[in-house]
C-alpha positions in Angstrom: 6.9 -22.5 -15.4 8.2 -20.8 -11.8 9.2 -17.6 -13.8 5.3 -17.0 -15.5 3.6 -18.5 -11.7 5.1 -15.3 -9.6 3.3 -12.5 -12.3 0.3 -14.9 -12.7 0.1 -15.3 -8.7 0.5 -11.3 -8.3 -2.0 -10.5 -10.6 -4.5 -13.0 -9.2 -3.9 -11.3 -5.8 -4.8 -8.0 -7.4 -8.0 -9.5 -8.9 -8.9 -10.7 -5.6 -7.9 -7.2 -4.4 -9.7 -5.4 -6.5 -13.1 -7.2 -6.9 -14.6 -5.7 -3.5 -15.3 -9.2 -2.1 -12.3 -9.4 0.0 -11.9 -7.3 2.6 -15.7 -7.2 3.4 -16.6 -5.1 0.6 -14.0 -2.2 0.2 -13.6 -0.8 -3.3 -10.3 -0.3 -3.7 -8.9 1.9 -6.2 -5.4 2.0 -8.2 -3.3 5.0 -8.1 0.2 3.9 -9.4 2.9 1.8 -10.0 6.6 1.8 -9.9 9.2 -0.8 -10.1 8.4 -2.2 -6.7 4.6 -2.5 -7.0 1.2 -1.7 -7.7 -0.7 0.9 -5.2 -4.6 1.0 -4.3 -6.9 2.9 -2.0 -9.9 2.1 0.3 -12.5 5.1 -1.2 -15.2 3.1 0.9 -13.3 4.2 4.5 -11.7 6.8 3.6 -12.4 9.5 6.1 -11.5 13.5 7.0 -10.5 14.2 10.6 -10.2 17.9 9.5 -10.6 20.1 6.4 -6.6 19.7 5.2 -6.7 15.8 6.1 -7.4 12.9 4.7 -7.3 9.5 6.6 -7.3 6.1 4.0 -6.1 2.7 3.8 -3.6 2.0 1.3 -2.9 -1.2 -0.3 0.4 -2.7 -1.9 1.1 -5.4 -4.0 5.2 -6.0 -4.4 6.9 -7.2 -7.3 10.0 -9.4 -7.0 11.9 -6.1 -6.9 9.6 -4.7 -4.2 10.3 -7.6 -2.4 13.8 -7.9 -2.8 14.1 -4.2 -1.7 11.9 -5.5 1.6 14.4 -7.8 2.1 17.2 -6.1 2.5 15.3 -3.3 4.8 14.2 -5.7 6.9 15.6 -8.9 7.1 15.0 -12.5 5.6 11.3 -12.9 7.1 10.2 -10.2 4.6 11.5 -13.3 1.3 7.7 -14.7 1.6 5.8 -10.8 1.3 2.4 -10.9 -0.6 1.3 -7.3 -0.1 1.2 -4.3 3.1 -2.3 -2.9 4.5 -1.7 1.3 6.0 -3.6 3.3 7.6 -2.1 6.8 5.6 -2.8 10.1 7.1 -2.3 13.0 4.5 -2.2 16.5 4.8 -3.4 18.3 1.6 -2.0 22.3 2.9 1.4 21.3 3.9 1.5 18.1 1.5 2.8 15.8 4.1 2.1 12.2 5.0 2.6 10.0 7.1 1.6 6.4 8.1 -0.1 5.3 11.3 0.0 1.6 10.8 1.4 -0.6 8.9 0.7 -4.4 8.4 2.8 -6.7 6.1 1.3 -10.0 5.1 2.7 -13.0 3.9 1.4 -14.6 0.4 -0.1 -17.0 2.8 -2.1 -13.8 4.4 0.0 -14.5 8.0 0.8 -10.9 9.6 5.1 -10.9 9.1 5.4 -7.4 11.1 3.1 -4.9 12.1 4.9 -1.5 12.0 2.9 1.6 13.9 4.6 5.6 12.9 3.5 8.7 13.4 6.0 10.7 12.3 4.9 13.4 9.5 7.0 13.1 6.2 7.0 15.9 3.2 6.2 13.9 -0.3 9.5 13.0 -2.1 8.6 14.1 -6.1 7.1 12.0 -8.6 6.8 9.2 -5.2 4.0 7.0 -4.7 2.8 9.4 -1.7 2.7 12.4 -4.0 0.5 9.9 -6.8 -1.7 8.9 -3.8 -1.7 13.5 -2.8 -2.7 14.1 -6.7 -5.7 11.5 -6.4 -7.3 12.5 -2.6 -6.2 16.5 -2.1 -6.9 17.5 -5.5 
């Protein structure tokens, strides 16, 4: 029973995600998976502080490998993660990212660690940053 609860409790959290009532409303829509997780964007907020940037929150839902790979980045308080909110800043012309925020939450929706970076990052191929590039710049 524990082994089908974990995927069935992950992919009620994406339902919930998904259905534009949480979160007051936001639509938010997929862009990719990988081993570690499922990825989603807020198209509602999304905004363009210049012509060759793109500001959006991002939304991640971890797998037990996602999680297991928080775990070892950051520590034992990361066992319980349910999913990350980021504020993602991309630029389209130099196809960089990078994240201004980043809040992890518990499956109990507690805040575990609020992160904030600014630093600019060039996309790693076939990453989930360049999957989120090919579904914003393009």
């Amino acid at each position: 029973m524990k082994k089908h609860f974990q995927p069935m409790a992950l992919l009620l959290g994406l339902l919930i995600f998904c259905s534009g009532e949480a979160w007051g409303g936001s639509i938010w829509k997929y862009y990719g998976a990988n081993e570690e997780g499922s990825y989603y964007y807020d198209a509602e907020t999304m905004t363009r502080p210049s012509k060759e940037r793109i500001r959006v929150w991002v939304q991640s839902a971890y797998t037990d490998q996602g999680i297991s790979h928080c775990v070892r980045w950051g520590g034992e308080q990361f066992q319980n993660l349910g999913y990350t909110l980021a504020l993602i800043e991309l630029n389209c012309v130099d196809r960089a990212i990078r994240s201004l925020q980043i809040v992890f939450y518990s499956k109990e929706v507690q805040v575990i660690s609020p992160i904030n970076d600014k630093e600019w990052e060039f996309f790693v191929p076939d990453s989930m940053s360049e999957a989120l590039y090919e579904a914003l710049c393009q």
